[in-house]
Backbone as JSON Lines, residues from 0, in Angstrom:
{"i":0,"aa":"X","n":[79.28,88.21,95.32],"ca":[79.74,87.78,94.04],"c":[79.24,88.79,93.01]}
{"i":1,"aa":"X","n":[80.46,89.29,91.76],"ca":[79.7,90.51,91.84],"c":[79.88,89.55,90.02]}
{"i":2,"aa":"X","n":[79.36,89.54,89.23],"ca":[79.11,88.91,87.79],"c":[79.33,89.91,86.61]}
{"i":3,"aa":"X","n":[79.97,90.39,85.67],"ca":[80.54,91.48,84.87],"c":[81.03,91.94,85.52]}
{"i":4,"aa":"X","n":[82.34,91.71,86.65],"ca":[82.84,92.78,87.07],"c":[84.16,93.63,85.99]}
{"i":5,"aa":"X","n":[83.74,93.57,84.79],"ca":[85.03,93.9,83.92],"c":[83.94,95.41,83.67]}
{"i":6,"aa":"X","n":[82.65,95.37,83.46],"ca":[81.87,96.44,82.95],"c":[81.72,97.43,83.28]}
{"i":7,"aa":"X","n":[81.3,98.42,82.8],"ca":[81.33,99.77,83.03],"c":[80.3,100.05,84.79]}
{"i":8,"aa":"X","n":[79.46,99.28,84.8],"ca":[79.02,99.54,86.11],"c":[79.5,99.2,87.31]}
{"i":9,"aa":"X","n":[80.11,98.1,87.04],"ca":[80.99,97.36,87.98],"c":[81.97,98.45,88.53]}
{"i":10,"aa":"X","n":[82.76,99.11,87.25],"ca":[84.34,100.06,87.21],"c":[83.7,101.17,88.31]}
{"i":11,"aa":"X","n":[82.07,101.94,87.6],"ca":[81.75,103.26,87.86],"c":[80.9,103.32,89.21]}
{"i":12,"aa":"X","n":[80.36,102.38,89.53],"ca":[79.39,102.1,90.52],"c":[79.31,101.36,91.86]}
{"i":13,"aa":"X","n":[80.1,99.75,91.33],"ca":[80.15,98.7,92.28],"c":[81.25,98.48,93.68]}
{"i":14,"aa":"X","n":[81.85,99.05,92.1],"ca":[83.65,98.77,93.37],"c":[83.83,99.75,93.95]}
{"i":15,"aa":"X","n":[83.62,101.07,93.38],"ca":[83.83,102.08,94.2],"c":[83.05,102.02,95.68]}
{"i":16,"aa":"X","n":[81.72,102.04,95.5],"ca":[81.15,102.01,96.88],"c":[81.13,100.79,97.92]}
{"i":17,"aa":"X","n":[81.78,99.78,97.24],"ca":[82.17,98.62,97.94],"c":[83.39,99.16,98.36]}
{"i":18,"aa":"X","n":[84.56,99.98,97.79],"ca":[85.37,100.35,98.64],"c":[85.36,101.36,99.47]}
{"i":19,"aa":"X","n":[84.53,102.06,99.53],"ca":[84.06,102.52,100.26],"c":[83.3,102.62,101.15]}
{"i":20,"aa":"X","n":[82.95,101.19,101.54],"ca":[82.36,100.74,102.7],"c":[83.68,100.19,103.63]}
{"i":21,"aa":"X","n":[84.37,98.92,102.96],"ca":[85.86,98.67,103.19],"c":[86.66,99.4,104.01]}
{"i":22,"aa":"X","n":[86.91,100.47,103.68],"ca":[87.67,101.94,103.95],"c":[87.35,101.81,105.59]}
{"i":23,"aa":"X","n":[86.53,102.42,105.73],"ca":[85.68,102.91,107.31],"c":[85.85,101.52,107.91]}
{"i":24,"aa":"X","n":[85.63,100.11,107.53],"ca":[85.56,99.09,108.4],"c":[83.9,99.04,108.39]}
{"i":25,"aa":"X","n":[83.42,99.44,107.75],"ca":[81.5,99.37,107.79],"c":[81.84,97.46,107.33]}
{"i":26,"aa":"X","n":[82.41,97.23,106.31],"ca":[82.16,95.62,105.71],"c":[82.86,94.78,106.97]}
{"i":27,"aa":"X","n":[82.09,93.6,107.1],"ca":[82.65,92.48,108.73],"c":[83.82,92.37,107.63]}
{"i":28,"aa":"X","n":[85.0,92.36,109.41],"ca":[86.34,91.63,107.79],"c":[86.05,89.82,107.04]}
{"i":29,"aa":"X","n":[85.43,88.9,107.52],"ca":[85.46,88.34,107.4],"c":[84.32,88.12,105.57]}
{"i":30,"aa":"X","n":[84.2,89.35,105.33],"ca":[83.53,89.85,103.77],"c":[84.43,89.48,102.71]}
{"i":31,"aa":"X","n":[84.32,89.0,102.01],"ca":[84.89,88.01,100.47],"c":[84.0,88.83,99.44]}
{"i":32,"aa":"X","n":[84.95,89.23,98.35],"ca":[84.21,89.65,97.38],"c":[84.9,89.04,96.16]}
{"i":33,"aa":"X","n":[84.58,88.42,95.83],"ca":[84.75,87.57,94.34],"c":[83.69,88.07,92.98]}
{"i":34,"aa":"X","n":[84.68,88.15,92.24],"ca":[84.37,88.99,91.05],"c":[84.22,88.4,89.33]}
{"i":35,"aa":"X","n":[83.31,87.79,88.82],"ca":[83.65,87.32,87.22],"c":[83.62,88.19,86.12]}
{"i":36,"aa":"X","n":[84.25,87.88,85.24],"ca":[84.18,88.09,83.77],"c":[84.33,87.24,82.68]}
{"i":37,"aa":"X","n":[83.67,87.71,81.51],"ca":[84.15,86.97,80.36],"c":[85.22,87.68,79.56]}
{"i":38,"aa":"X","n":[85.61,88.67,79.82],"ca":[86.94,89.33,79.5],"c":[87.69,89.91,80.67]}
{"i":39,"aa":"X","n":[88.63,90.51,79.84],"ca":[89.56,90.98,80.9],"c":[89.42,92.42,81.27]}
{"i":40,"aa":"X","n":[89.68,92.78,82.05],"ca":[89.63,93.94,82.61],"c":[90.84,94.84,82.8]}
{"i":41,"aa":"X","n":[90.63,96.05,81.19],"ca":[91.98,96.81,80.96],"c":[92.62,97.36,82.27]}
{"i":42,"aa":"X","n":[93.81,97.34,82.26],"ca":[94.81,98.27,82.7],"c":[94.73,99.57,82.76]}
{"i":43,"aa":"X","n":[94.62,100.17,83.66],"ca":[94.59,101.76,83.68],"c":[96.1,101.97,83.4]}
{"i":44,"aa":"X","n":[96.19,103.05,82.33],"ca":[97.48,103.29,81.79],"c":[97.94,102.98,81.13]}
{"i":45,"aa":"X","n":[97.66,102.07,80.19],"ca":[97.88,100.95,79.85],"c":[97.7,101.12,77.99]}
């Protein structure tokens, strides 16, 4: 459960190397990652 996931550490730090565990199959699939915010989380491009 990852808590600010709208924030800059979350964007620069969290998710990336969480997907990058993902990727390879390192995470059991049976891994849930649920994510909060109190805002929203811009749109790239957007």
């Amino acid at each position: 459960m990852i808590f600010g996931v709208a924030g800059d550490l979350a964007a620069q730090k969290l998710l990336p190397a969480l997907y990058n565990l993902a990727c390879p199959g390192r995470l059991p699939e049976s891994t849930r990652i649920v994510g909060f915010a109190q805002r929203e989380r811009p749109i790239a491009g957007a």
